[in-house]
C-alpha positions as CSV (number, residue, x, y, z in Angstrom):
1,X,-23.5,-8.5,-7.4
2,X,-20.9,-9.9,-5.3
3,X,-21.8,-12.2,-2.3
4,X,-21.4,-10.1,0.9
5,X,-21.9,-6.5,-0.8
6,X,-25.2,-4.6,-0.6
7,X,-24.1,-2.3,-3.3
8,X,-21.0,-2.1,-5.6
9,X,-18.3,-0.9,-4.5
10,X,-18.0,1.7,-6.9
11,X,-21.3,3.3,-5.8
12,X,-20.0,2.5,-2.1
13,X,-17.1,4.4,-1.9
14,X,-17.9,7.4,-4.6
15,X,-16.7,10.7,-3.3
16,X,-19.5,13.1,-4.8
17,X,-20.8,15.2,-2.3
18,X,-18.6,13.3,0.6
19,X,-17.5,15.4,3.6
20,X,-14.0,13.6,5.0
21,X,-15.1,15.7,8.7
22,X,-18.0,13.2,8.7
23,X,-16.1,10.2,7.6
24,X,-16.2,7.4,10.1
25,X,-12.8,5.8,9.6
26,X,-14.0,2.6,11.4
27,X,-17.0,1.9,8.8
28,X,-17.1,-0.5,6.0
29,X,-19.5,0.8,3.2
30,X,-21.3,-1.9,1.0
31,X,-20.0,-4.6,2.7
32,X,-22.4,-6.8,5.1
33,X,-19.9,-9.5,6.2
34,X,-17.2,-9.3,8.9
35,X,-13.1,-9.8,9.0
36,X,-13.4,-13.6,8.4
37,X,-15.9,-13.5,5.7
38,X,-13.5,-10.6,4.3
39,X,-10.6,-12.2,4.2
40,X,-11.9,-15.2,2.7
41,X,-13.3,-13.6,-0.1
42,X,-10.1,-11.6,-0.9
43,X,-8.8,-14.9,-1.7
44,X,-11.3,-15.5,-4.0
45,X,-11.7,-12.4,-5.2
46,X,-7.7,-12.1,-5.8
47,X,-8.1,-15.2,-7.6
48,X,-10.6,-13.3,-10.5
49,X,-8.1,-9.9,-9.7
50,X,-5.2,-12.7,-11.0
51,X,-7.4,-14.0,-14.4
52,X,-8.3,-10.1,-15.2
53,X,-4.8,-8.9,-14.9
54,X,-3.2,-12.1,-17.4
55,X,-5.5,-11.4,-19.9
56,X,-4.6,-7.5,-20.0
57,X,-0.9,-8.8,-19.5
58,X,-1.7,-10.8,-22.8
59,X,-3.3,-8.0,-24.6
60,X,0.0,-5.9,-24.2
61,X,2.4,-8.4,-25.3
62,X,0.1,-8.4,-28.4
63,X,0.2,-4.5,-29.1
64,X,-2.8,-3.7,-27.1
65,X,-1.8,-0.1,-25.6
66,X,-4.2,-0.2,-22.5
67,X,-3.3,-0.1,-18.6
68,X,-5.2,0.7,-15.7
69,X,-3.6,2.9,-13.0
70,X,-4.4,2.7,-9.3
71,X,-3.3,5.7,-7.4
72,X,-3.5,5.3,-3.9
73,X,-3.2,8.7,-1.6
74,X,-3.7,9.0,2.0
75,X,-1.5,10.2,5.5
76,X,1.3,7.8,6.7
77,X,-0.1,4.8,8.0
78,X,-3.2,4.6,5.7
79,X,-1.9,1.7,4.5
80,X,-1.0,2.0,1.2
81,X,2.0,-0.4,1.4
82,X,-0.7,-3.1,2.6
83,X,-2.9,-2.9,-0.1
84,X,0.6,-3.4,-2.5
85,X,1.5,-6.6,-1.0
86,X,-1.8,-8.0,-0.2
87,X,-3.7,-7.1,-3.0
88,X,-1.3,-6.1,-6.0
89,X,0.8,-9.0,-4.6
90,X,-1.8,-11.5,-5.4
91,X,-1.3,-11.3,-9.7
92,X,2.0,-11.5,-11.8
93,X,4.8,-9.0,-11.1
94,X,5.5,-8.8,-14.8
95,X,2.2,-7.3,-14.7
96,X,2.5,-4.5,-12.7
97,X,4.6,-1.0,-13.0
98,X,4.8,0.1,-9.3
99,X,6.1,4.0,-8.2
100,X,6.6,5.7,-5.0
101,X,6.8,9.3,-4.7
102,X,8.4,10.5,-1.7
103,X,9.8,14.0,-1.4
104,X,11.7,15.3,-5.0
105,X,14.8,14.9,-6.2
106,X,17.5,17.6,-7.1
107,X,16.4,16.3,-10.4
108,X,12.9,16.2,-10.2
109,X,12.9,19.8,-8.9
110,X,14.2,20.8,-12.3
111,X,11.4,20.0,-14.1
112,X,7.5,20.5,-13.7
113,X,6.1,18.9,-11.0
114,X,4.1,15.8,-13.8
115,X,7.6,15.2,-15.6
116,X,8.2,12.8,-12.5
117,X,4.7,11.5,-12.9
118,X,4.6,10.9,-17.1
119,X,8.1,8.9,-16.5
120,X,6.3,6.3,-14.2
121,X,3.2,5.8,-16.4
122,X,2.1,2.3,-16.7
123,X,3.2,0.5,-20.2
124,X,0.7,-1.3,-22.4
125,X,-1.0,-3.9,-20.8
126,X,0.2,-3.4,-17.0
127,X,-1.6,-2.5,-13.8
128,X,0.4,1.1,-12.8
129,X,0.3,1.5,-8.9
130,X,1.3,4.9,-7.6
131,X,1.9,4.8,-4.2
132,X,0.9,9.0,-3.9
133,X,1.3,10.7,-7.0
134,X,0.8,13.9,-8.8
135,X,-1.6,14.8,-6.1
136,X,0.9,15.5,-3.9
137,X,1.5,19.0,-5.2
138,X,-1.8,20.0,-4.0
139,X,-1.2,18.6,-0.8
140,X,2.0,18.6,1.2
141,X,3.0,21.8,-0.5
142,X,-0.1,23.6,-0.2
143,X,-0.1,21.9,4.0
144,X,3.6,23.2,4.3
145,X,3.4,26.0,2.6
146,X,6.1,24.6,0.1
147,X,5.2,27.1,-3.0
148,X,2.5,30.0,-2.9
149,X,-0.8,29.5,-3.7
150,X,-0.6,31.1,-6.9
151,X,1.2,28.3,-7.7
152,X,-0.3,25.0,-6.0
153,X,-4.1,26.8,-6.9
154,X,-4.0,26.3,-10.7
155,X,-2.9,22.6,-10.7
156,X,-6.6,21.6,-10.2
157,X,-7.0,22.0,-13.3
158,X,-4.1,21.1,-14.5
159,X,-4.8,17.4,-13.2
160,X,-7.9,17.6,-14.5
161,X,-6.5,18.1,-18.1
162,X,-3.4,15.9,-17.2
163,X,-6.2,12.6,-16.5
164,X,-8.3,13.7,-19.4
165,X,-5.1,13.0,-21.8
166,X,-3.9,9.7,-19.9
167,X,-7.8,8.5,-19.9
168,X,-7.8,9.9,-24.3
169,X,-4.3,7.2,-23.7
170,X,-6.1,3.9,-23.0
171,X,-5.0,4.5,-19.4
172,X,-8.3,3.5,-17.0
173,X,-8.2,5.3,-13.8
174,X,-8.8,3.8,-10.1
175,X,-8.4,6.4,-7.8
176,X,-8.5,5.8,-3.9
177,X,-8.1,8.2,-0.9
178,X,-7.5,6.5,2.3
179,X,-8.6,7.8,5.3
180,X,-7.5,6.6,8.8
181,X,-8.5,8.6,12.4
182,X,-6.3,9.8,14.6
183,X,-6.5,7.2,17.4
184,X,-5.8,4.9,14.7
185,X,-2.7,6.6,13.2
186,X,-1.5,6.5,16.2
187,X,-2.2,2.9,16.9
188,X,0.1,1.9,14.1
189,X,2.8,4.6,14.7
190,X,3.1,3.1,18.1
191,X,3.4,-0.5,16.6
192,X,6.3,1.0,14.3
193,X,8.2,1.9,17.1
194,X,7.7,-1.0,19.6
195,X,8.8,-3.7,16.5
196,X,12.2,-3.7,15.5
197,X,11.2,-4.9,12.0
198,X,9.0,-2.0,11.7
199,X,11.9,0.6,12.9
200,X,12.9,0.8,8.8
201,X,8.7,2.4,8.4
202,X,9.0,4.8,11.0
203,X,9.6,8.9,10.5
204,X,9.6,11.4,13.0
205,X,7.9,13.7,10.7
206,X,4.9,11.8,10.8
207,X,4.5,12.6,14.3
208,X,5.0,16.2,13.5
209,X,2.1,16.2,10.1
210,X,-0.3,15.0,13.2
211,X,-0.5,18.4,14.3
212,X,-1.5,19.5,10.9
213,X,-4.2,17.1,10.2
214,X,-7.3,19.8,10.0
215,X,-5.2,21.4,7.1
216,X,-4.2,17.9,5.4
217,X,-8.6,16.9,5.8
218,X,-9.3,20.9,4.2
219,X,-6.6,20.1,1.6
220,X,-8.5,16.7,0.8
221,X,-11.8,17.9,0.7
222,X,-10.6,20.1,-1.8
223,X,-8.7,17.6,-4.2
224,X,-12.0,15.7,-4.3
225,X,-14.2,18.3,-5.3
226,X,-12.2,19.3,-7.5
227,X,-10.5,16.7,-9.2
228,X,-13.1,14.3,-9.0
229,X,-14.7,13.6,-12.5
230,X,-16.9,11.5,-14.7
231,X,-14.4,9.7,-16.0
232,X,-11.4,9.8,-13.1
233,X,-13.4,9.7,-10.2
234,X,-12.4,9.7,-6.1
235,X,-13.2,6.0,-4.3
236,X,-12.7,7.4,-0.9
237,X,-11.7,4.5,1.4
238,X,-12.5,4.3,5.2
239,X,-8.7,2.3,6.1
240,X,-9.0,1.4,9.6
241,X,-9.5,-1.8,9.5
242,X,-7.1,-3.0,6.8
243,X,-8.9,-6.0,5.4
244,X,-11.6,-4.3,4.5
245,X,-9.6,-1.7,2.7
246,X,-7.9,-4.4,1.0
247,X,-11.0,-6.3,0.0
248,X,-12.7,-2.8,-1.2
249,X,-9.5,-1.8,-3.4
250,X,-9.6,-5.5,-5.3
251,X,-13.3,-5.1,-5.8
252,X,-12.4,-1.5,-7.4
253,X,-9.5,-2.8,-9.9
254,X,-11.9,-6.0,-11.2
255,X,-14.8,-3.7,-11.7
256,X,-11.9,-1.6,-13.6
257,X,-10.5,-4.6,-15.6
258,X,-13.6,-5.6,-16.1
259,X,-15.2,-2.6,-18.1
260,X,-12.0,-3.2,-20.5
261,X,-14.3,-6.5,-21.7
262,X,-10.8,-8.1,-22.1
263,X,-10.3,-11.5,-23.6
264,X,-7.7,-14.0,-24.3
265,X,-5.6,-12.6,-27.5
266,X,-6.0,-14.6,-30.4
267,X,-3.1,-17.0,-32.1
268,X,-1.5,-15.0,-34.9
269,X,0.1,-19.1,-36.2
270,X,-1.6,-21.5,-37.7
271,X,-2.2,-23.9,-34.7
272,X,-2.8,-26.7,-36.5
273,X,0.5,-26.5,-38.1
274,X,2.4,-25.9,-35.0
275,X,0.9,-29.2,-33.5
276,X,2.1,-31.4,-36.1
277,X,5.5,-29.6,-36.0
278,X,5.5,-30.5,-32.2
279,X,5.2,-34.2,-32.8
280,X,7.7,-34.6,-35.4
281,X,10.5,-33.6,-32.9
């Protein structure tokens, strides 16, 4: 087990049975150490993240057809876009597939609501980030009342089936809900607007979802009991305090990587051969 963690992570942050209304947002499951010793061992531990990823970044380039896909939900200010820079930011960008999914296009509208989703899939060999994702459609539209329940009810199961096939894929799963309190959302909404370099983050419509967060935490607790599975299961993620969040979503894409027992792709040249080619030119 890691240095610092009482349990894994995995078993820290599982969702089953979890009720977000008893969720404290300040807490750091699994881990014994404070911020310093955190954000010390991020380094570190983006360090191995870094190793893991080159190796399935390897694999790909040699036909091997497996990703892993982190999918990062949560309310504005959860800090999803943190955990993109500090964490994804610590491996290779020709590594990672990265998708936002903000409100729909004309075009997007079209289609049904995983066409968007399928196009932004994770290649061969990449880490896929989805900053919010499929699960939006049983969330802000069920929260605003965006399409009638007959519609938004039935995608449960829909997603359900939808992971089953990505999973049948070679895609690995990592899903995390972030969860932030109130005071807190508030905290960093009030930093947006008193920083002009955080102006370009800020919009009034987050101020307004505030005053539906009771339906957004109902809506939750129903996406994780119903969509969390054996093999796609909810890491739900107390976000607070940001480097633990960042050090808990690193430990939950090695444990990923590492289940893939990846390895350095073998040489398909005689290297022997290519050495003595090397040294005649």
């Amino acid at each position: 087990m890691v240095k610092h963690w009482s349990v894994p992570v995995t078993e820290a942050l599982k969702a089953d049975g979890l009720q977000i209304a008893e969720l404290a947002t300040s807490s750091t499951p699994g881990f014994t150490g404070d911020k310093k010793k955190a954000e010390e061992l991020l380094i570190k531990r983006g360090e191995a993240l870094s190793v893991l990823q080159e190796k399935l970044y390897a694999n790909g380039r040699s036909g091997d057809k497996r990703s892993v896909l982190l999918v990062l939900q949560g309310m504005d200010t959860a800090g999803k876009g943190g955990i993109v820079r500090h964490v994804i930011g610590s491996v290779d960008p020709q590594g990672v597939d990265h998708a936002a999914f903000g409100v729909p296009t004309d075009e997007e509208r079209r289609h049904h609501y995983l066409w968007r989703i399928r196009n932004a899939l994770p290649r061969g060999g990449q880490i896929g980030v989805f900053d919010r994702s499929h699960y939006e459609d049983v969330l802000v539209v069920r929260v605003h009342d965006l399409v009638p329940r007959e519609d938004w009810e039935p995608r449960y199961d829909e997603i359900n089936q939808f992971e089953r096939e990505l999973i049948g894929e070679g895609i690995t799963l990592v899903k995390v809900a972030m969860f932030v309190s109130l005071d807190e959302q508030k905290k960093r909404l009030r930093q947006r607007l008193e920083r002009q370099d955080k102006y370009w983050k800020f919009n009034p419509a987050d101020i307004d979802d505030r005053a539906y967060w009771p339906a957004y935490h109902e809506a939750y607790q129903d996406m994780l009991d119903r969509t969390s599975t054996a093999d796609a299961p909810w890491y739900v993620l107390p976000a607070d305090h940001k480097w633990y969040a960042r050090l808990a979503v690193t430990e939950l894409l090695i444990d990923a990587l590492e289940t893939l027992k990846l390895d350095w792709p073998p040489a398909h040249f005689d290297i022997a051969e290519q050495l003595r080619r090397l040294e005649q030119v």
